[in-house]
C-alpha positions in Angstrom: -59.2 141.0 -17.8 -59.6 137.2 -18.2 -56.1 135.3 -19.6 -58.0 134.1 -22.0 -58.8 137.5 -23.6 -55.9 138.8 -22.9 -54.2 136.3 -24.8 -56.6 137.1 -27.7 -56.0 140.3 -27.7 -52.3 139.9 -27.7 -53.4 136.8 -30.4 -55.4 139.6 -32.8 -53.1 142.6 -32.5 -49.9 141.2 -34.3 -52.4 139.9 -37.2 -54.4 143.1 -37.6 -50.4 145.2 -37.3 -48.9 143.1 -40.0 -51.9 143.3 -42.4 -51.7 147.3 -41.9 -47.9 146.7 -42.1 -48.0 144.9 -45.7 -50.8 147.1 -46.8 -48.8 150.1 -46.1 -45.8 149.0 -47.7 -47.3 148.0 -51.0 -48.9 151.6 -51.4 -45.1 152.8 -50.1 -43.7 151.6 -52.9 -46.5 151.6 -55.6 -46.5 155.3 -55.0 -42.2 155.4 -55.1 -42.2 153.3 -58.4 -44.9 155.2 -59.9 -43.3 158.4 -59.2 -40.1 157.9 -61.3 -37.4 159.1 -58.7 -35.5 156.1 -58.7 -33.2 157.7 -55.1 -36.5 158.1 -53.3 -37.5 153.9 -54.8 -34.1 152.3 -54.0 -34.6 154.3 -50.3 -37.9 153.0 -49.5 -36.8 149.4 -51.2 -34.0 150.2 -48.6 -36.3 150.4 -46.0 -38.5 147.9 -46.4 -36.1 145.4 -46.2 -33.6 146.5 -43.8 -36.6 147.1 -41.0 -39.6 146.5 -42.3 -39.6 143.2 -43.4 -37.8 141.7 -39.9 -40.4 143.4 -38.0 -43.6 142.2 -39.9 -41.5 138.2 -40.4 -41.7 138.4 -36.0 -45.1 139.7 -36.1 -46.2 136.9 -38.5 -44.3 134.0 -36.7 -45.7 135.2 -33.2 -49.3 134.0 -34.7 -48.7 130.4 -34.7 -47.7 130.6 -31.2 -50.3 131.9 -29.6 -52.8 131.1 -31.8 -51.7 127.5 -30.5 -51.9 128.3 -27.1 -55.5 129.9 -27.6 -56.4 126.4 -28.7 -54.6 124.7 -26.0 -56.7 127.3 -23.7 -59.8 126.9 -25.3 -59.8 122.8 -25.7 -60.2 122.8 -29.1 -58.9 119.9 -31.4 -56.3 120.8 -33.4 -58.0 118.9 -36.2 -61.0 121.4 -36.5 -61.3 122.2 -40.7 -61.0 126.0 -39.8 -57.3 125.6 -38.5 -55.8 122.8 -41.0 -56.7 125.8 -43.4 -55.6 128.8 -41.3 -52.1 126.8 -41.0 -52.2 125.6 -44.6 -52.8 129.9 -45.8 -50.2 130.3 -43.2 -47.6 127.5 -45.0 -48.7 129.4 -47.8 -48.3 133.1 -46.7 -44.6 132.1 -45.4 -44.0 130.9 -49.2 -45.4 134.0 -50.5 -43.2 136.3 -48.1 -39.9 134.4 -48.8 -40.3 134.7 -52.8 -41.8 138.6 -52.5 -38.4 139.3 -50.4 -36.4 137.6 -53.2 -38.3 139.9 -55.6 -37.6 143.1 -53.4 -33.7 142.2 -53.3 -33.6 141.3 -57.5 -35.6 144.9 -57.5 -32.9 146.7 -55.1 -30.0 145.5 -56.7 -31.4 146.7 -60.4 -30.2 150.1 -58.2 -30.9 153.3 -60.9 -32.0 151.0 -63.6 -35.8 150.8 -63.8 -37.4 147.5 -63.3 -38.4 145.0 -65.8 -41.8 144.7 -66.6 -41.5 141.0 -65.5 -40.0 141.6 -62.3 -42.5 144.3 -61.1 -45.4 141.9 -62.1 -43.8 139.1 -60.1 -43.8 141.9 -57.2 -47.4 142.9 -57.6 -48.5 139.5 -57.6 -46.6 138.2 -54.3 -47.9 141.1 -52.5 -51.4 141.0 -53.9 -50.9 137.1 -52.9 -50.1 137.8 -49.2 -52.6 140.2 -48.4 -55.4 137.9 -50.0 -53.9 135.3 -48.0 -53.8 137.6 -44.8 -57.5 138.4 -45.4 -58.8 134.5 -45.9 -56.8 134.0 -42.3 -58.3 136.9 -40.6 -61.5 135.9 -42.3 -60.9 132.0 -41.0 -60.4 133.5 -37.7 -63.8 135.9 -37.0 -65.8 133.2 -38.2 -64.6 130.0 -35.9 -66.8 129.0 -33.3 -67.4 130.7 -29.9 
């Protein structure tokens, strides 16, 4: 296999893992918080934290690296509009993970006490924001130029 694929492939993986990854975890816990068991919520809260969110942060920061070197491969200008705005959704998605972790820890430390209205909105809408933004990158990404 050429390096350059093979770089793409290792490029495309991480992206398509933490997409799954975030998707998964936002059913996870819709499906905990919606099933009133607030042991089996505050254990997959727990969870997501501890392991989950670690894994998918190293997955998400290995993009801009070799999404740079697959530039840097390819000769591209760093300057071309369709990666100013995958790094600016990137900027973006970072924001977006940092505040939904802050929402995840105000929600674990509630502990037995359900959530506040408020709080769980704030949680839906981070996540909803960072798999919209994970979408409009992938998207950014199939349609660039050959």
């Amino acid at each position: 296999m050429e390096h350059y694929q093979l770089l793409k492939l290792a490029h495309s993986l991480p992206g398509i893992l933490l997409l799954l990854g975030v998707l998964a975890h936002v059913l996870m816990l819709w499906k905990a918080a919606r099933g009133g068991d607030a042991q089996v919520l505050q254990r997959k809260l727990a969870r997501t934290r501890s392991i989950s969110l670690p894994l998918l942060g190293l997955l998400a920061l290995s993009l801009p690296v070799s999404g740079w070197w697959l530039v840097d491969l390819a000769g591209w200008p760093l300057g071309q509009t369709w990666l100013l705005a995958s790094s600016l959704l990137f900027a973006l998605l970072v924001i977006g993970g940092l505040l939904l972790s802050g929402r995840l820890t105000a929600w674990q430390a509630l502990g037995e006490t359900p959530a506040p209205a408020r709080l769980m909105r704030f949680t839906a809408g981070y996540a909803g924001l960072i798999l919209l933004v994970l979408l409009l990158i992938l998207g950014l990404m199939g349609a660039k130029p050959a």
